[in-house]
C-alpha positions as a Markdown table, in Angstrom:
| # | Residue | x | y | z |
|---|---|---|---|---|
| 1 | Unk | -13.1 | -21.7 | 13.9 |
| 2 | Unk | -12.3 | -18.2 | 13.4 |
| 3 | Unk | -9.6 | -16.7 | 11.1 |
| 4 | Unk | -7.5 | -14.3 | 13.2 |
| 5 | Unk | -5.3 | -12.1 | 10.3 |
| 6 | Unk | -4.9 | -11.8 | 7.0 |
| 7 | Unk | -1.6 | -9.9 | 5.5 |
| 8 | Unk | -1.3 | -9.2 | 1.5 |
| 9 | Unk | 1.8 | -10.1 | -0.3 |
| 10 | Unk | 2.6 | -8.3 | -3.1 |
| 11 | Unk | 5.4 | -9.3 | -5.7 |
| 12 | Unk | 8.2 | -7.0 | -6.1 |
| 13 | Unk | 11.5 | -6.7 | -8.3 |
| 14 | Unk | 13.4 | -4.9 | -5.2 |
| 15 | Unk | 13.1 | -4.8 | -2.1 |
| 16 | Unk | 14.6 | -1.4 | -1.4 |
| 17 | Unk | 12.1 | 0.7 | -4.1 |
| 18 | Unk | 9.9 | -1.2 | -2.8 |
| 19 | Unk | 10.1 | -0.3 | 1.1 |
| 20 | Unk | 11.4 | 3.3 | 0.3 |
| 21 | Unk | 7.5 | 3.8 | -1.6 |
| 22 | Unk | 5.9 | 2.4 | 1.2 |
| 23 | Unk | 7.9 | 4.0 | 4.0 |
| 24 | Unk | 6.6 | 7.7 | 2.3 |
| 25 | Unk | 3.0 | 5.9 | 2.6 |
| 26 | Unk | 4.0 | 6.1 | 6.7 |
| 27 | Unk | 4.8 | 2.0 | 6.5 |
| 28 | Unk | 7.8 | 0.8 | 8.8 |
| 29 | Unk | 9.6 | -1.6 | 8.0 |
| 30 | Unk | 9.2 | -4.7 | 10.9 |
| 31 | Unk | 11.2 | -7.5 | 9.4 |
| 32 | Unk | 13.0 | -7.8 | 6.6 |
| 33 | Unk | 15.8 | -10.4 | 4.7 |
| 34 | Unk | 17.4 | -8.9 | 2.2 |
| 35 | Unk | 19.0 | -12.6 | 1.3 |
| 36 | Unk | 15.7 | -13.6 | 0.7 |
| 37 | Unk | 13.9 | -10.6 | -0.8 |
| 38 | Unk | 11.2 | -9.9 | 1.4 |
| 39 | Unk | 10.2 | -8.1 | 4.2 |
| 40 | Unk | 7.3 | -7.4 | 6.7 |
| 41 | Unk | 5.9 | -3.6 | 6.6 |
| 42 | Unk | 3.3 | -2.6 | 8.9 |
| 43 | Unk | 1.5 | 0.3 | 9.9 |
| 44 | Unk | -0.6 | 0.8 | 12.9 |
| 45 | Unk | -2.3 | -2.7 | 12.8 |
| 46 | Unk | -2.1 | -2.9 | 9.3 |
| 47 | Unk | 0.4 | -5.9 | 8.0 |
| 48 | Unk | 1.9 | -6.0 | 4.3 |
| 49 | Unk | 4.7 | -8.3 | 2.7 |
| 50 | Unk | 6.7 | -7.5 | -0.3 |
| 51 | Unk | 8.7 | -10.0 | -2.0 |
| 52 | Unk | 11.0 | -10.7 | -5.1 |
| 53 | Unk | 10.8 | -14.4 | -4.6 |
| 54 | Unk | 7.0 | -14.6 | -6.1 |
| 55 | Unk | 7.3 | -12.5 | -9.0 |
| 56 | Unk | 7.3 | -14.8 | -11.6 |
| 57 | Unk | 6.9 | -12.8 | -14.7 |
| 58 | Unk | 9.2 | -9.8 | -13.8 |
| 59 | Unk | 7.9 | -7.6 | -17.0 |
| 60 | Unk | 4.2 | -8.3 | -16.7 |
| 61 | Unk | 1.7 | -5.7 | -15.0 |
| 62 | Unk | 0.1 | -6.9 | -11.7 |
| 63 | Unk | -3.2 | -7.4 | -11.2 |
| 64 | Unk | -3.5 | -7.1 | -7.3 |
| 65 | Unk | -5.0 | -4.4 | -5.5 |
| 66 | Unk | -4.8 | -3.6 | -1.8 |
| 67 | Unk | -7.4 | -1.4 | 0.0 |
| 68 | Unk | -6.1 | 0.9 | 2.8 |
| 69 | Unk | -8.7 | 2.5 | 5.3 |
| 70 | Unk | -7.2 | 5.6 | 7.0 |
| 71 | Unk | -8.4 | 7.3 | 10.5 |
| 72 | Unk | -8.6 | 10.6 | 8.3 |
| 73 | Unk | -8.3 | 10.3 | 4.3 |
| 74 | Unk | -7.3 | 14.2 | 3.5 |
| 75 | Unk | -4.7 | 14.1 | 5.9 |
| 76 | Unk | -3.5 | 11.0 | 4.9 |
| 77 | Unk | -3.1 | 11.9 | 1.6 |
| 78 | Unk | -1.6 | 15.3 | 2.6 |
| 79 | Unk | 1.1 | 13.3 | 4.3 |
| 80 | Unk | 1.7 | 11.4 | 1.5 |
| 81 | Unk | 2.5 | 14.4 | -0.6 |
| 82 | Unk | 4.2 | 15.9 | 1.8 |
| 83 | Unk | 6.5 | 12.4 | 1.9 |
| 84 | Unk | 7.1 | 12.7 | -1.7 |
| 85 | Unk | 4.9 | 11.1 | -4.1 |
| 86 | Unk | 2.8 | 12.3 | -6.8 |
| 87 | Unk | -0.8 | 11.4 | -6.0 |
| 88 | Unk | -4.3 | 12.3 | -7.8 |
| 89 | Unk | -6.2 | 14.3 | -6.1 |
| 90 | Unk | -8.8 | 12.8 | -3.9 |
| 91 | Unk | -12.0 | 11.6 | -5.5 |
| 92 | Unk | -16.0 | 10.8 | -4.4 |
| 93 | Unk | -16.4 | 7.4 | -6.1 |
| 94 | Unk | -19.5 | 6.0 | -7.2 |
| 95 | Unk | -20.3 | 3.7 | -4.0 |
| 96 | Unk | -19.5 | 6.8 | -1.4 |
| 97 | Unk | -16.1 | 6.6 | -0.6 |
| 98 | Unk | -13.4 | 9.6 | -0.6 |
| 99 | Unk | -10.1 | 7.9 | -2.1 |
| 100 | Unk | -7.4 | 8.5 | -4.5 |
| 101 | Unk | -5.4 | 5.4 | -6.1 |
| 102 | Unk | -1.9 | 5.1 | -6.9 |
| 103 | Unk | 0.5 | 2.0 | -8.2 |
| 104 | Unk | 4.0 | 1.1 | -6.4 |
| 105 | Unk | 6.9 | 0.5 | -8.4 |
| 106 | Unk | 5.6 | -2.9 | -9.3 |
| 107 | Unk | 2.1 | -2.0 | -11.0 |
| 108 | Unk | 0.4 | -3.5 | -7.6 |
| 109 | Unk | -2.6 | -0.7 | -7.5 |
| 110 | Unk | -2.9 | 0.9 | -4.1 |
| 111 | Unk | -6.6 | 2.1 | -3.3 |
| 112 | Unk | -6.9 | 4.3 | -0.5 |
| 113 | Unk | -10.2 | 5.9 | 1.0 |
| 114 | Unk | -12.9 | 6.6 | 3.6 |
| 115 | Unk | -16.1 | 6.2 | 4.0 |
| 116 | Unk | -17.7 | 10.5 | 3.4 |
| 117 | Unk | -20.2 | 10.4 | 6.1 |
| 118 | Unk | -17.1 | 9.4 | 8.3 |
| 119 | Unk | -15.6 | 13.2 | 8.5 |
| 120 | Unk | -13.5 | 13.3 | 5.2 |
């Protein structure tokens, strides 16, 4: 048996802020029910689902984090700013990657990086 996908979802407490912050990120939106309070966003090959249904405890932080590999981590994150949002600076972590992190609106952390021997 082999497992073919796996696609995070992340609770929100709207839909809109939600996919306006991850449309800047260079997400589209692919399906979305706005009766229901979710939607599908995807990016390349990349898959993500945002709903209001699941968050339970509206005013707690989150505790999820989701990884995201760019192609090319500098001008990913120079698209980012250029889209709008306030992001550190990028950053050499301890175990080799270049990254910078950010939260969305709903305190789900956002980790985002490259491997530096792969050209960033």
């Amino acid at each position: 048996m082999r497992m073919n996908e796996l696609i995070p979802m992340l609770p929100v407490k709207s839909i809109s802020a939600s996919v306006e912050f991850y449309q800047k990120l260079g997400f589209s939106v692919e399906r979305r029910n706005d009766d229901w309070g979710w939607a599908m966003l995807c990016f390349d090959d990349c898959r993500l689902m945002v709903d209001q249904s699941i968050n339970l405890h509206r005013d707690e932080p989150r505790q999820s984090v989701v990884y995201l590999y760019p192609e090319n981590i500098v001008e990913y994150h120079q698209q980012v700013r250029r889209n709008g949002l306030v992001v550190p600076d990028l950053d050499v972590t301890f175990y080799g990657l270049t990254e910078f992190r950010l939260d969305d609106p709903d305190g789900n952390r956002l980790w985002i990086g490259q491997n530096k021997s792969a050209g960033a």
